[in-house]
N, C-alpha and C positions, 0 to 999 in steps of 0.2 A: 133334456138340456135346456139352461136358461136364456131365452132370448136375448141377442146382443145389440146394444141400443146402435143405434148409426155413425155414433162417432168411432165404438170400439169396432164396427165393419169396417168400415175405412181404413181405420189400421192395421186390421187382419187382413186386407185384402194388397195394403201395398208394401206388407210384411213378406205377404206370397210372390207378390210379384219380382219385389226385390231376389227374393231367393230364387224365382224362377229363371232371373235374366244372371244370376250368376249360376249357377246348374248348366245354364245351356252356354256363357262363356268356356265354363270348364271345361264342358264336352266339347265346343269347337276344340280348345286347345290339346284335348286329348286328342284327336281326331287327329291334328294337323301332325302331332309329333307320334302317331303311329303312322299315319302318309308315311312322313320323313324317314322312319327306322324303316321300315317296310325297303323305300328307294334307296334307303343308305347302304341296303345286301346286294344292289344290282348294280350299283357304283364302284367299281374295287382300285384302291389307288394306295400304293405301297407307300408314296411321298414324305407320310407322317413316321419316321420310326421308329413312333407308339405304337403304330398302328391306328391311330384315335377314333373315328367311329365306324373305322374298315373292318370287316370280319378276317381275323388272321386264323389259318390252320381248320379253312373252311374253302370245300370246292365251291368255286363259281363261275356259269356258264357265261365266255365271251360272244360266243354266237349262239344266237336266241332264235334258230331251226324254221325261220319266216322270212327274213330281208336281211341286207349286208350291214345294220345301223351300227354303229361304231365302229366298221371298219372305212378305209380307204386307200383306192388303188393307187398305184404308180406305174404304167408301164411304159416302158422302155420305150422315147422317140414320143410320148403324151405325156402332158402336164399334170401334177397329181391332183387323184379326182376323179381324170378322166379313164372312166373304164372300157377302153378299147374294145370295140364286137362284140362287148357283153360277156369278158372274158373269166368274169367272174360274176359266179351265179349263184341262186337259191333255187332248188327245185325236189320235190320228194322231202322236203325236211332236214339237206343235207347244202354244205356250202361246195360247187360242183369248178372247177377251171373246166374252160372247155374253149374248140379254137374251130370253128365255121368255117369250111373252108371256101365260104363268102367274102368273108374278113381276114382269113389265114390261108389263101392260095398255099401260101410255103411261109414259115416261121419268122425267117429273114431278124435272125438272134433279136426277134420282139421279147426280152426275159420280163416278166410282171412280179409285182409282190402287190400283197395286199398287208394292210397295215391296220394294226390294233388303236387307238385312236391315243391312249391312253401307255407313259412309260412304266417299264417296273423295275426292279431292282432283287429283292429276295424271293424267291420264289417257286413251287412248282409247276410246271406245266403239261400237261398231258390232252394228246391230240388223236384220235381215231379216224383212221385213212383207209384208202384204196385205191388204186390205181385202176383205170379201166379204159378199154378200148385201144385204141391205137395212136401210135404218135402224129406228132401232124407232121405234115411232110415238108421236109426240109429242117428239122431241129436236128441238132447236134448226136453223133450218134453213142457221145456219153450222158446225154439226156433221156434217153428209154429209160421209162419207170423210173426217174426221177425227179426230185422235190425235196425241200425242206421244210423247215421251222429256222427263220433269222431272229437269234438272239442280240439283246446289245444292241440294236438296231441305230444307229444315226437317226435323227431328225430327217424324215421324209422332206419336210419343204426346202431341208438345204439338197436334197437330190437334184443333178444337170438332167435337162430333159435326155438326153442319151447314154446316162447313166445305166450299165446293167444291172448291176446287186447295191445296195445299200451295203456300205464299211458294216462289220456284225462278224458275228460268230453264229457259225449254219451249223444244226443237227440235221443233217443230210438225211432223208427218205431215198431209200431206195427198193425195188423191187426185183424178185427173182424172174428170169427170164425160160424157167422151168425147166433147164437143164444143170447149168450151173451154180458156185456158190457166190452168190456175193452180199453182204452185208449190209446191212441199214442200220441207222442209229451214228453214221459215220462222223467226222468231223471235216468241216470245209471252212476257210479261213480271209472272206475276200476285207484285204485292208485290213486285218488282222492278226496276230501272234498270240498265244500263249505257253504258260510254261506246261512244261512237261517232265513225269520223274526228276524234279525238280531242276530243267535244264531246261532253256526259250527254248522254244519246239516251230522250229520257223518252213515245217513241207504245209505245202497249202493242202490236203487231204490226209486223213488217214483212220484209216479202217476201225471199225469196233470188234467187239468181239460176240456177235448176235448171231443168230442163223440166220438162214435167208426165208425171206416169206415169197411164194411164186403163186400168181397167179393173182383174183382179183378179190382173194378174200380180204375181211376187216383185219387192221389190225392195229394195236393201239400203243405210241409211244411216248416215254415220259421223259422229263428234264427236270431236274433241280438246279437252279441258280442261284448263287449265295454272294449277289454283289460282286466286288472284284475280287471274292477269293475262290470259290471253288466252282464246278461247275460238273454233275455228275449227268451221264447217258444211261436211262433205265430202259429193258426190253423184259417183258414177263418176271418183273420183280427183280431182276440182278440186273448189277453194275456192268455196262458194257465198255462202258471208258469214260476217262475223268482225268481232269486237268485242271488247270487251277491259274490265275494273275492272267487274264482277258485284258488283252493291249491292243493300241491300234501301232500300226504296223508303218514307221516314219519313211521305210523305202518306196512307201505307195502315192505318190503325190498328191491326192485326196484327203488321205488318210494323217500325212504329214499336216496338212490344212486345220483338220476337225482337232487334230491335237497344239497345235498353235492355241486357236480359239477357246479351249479349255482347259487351256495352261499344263498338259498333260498327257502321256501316253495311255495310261490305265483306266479302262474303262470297268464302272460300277453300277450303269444298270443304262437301259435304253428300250427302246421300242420293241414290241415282235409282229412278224410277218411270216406271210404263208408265201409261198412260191408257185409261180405257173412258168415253167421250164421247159415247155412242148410236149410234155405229156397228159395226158385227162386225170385227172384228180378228185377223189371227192373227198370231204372232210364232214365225219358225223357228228364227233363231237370235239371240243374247241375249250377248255376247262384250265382254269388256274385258281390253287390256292396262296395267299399271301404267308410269307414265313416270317418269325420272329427274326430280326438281327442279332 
């Protein structure tokens, strides 16, 4: 090769450099915008409904099997936030309610939820529970082996410190008591109406059509929500019950309030929350996919 005199070094050399400090701009820029897609899968937020850089028609995990981050509590008679006794826990890889009876002598209708940080609106949701141990003493004794999932949820911070339930529409957990039948997957209605076979369906409870699970195996239950129009109960693949125009309920004084405030009875998507009801609960896994509109 023929020696290159020193001026043509020179320019070879800040020919390279130039090219090197844009190479390694690039790469920052590459870097930074796979960071961002990368955290944009652990972000899920219905809000846009494009979807725009949410992954729709794709599970993803709301509790991350380590600490409560993105969630926060509310319990009944505490400021939200405050988690009471540690009434909500991470332990084993599993999100646990549990009541001390250091801090829970007797229940004294303490009802908690804990709250997803983040509202949604279309959606599915699917939850894998179990109940275990024994009730705390003094809960209500149609609170054995039960809990829910609160869809539609209100705004936690407008919750009254001695609020018990958050306005919503509850897919009720329940559990068998190993003799009899009873249902889970139910519907419960606090501050809330929907229609039903196409008529307001105004009983605050009512049964699905699931068997009963007894005892303290897993077991895992699903919900699709479609905004203010439909809203389907899934148990091992089938429809257990399904209802449809999720309202808030104007004979509830509260509930009359939240509707004032948003010009409207019909509700189209809101917060979700798990339930601590005075029975022990664990939850293994906590998953939601975003639906198309």
């Amino acid at each position: 090769m023929r020696a290159l005199s020193w001026r043509s070094g020179i320019r070879l050399g800040l020919f390279y450099a130039v090219a090197l400090g844009m190479f390694c701009g690039l790469s920052r820029t590459w870097g930074q915008q796979s960071t961002a897609a990368s955290s944009s899968s652990l972000v899920v937020d219905d809000g846009d409904s494009s979807g725009g850089s949410q992954p729709v028609g794709k599970w993803i995990s709301l509790f991350n099997g380590k600490d409560l981050q993105g969630w926060t509590p509310k319990i009944r008679g505490h400021r939200l936030g405050e988690n009471h006794g540690d009434t909500f826990r991470v332990a084993d890889g599993l999100m646990q309610v549990r009541y001390d009876p250091e801090i829970y002598p007797t229940f004294k209708e303490t009802f908690g939820h804990i709250f997803y940080d983040k509202p949604y609106s279309h959606y599915r949701l699917r939850v894998e529970y179990r109940f275990v141990g024994e009730q705390c003493a003094g809960g209500p004794g149609w609170a054995l082996r039960n809990s829910g999932l609160m869809l539609h949820c209100e705004d936690p911070k407008g919750m009254t410190l001695d609020q018990d339930f958050p306005t919503s529409i509850e897919y009720q957990l329940l559990g068998g008591n190993g003799k009899q039948t009873r249902t889970t997957a139910n519907l419960c209605t606090p501050g809330t109406n929907v229609v039903k076979d196409g008529q307001l369906f105004l009983p605050h409870c009512t049964k699905s059509t699931s068997k009963t699970y007894h005892g303290d195996q897993w077991v895992l239950a699903e919900v699709e929500v479609r905004g203010g129009r439909t809203v389907k109960h899934i148990m091992d693949g089938q429809v257990v019950l399904e209802y449809s125009e999720p309202q808030l309920d104007e004979r509830d004084e509260h509930a009359a309030q939240l509707a004032q405030r948003q010009g409207g009875l019909k509700l189209e998507g809101g917060y979700i929350s798990l339930q601590s009801e005075s029975h022990p609960i664990d939850f293994r896994r906590v998953e939601l996919m975003i639906l198309e509109e």
